[in-house]
Steps between C-alpha positions, in 0.01 A plus 500: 500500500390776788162289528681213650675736784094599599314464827248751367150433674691257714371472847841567752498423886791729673579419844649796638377743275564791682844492566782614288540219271110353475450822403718532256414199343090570530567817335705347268214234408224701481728728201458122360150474463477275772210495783690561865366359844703726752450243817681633875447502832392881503178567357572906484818446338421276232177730468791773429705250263157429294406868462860606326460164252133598463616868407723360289249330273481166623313199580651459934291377796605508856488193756584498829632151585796365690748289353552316792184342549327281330078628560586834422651400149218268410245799577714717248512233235084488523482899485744486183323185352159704529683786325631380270465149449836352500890554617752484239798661619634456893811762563590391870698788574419529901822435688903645587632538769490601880730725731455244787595194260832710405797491689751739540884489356587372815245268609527095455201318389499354908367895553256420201104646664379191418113662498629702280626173309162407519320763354734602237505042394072539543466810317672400207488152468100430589421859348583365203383107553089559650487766176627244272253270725199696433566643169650248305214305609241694266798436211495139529143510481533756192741232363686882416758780684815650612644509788790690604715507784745697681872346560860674537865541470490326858378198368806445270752554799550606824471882589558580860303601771159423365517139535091481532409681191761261319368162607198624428517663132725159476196313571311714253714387200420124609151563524471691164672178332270197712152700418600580190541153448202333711228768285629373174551169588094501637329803323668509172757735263310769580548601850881651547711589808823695470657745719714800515857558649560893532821603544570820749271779454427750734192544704354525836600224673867508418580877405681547853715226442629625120507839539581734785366809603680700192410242254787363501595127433541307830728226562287265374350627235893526375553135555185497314624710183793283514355173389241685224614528198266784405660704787155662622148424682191350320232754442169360584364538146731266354339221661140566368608350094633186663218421718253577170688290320489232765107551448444499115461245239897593441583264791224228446774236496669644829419350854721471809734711361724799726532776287783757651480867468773634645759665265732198490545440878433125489690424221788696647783293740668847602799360284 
């Protein structure tokens, strides 16, 4: 039964490799067996991110490429094709969200930055689309792959003040369901698109809004603890088994699916 959970010798794309959770999850992979393609926007720090999965007995490769644009992905997909011949697994894991996208407790969204609207909408909308774009392209052609996406709790309801990430991770889940449809329709059983929906876990982009100086809970994060059932944060770690899964021959009959990890939160009416 373990062989069907696999991505041994499986050749994984991570978008955003080198942050908290891309890291996590490349880490995670190469534990697997599998082959991991660190690909950022800073050569020296993926460089960094290769050497500790290197030292830790693995298969990684570092490319710098930026998820937002459409030439520099198709150059990485040739430099990974002439390593290593194909791409089975894409992680798009590039994205969250911006301070200038954010508004404060008692801002409206008419005092919404609306460049900030922009880039936060761009960033994780299109950084996930052109790498789908490019990517998914060499899967269709495989007839074969995974792709997996990022979503979250924002796109099952509203959570104030970060009305930009929302619509975006909202669009996210819609896209994850329409390609997921469209590649299997076209390219066969084969070729799979799910996504992820974390729940609240603490890292760099938010950790000033759930904690305080003292580590403390904010006022958020206890109107977050409120409506999870679990009564705690995510640890990173516990989203590396669902994303494998996502990825194996365990899920083969899975596509467009939005697969929560988030200690009950969405199932949760506060009630």
């Amino acid at each position: 039964m373990n062989e069907i959970f696999s991505i041994k010798d499986k050749v994984a794309v991570i978008t955003g490799a080198s942050g908290v959770l891309g890291g996590s999850l490349a880490k995670s992979f190469i534990e697997a067996g599998a082959k991991v393609v660190a690909l950022g926007r800073n050569q020296e720090t993926l460089d960094s991110c290769v050497k500790e999965l290197t030292d830790f007995g693995g298969d990684a490769f570092a490319v710098e490429a930026n998820v937002m644009n459409i030439e520099s992905l198709e150059n990485a997909s040739k430099k990974i094709i002439e390593k290593y011949g194909k791409i089975d697994i894409l992680l798009n894991i590039a994205g969250g969200n911006i301070p200038a996208a954010t508004l404060s407790p008692d801002q409206s969204f008419f005092d919404m930055n609306m460049e900030g609207w922009d880039e936060v909408t761009n960033l994780n909308i299109n950084g996930t689309v052109y790498p789908c774009y490019v990517f998914g392209k060499v899967m269709a052609e495989q007839k074969s792959g995974s792709i997996v996406n990022i979503s979250s709790m924002a796109a099952y309801s509203a959570i104030t003040r970060v009305a930009g990430y929302s619509a975006a991770k909202s669009a996210i889940t819609n896209f994850t369901q329409w390609l997921a449809s469209d590649l299997a329709l076209k390219f066969g059983d084969k070729i799979r698109v799910n996504a992820v929906a974390p729940g609240f876990f603490i890292g760099d982009q938010n950790r000033a809004i759930l904690l305080n100086p003292d580590g403390s809970l904010t006022d958020r994060s206890k109107k977050v603890m409120t409506k999870t059932p679990m009564q705690r944060f995510g640890e990173v770690e516990e989203l590396n088994g669902a994303v494998q899964f996502l990825c194996s021959d365990a899920a083969s009959f899975i596509t467009g699916a939005l697969l929560p990890v988030d200690g009950g939160f969405s199932a949760f009416s506060g009630v």
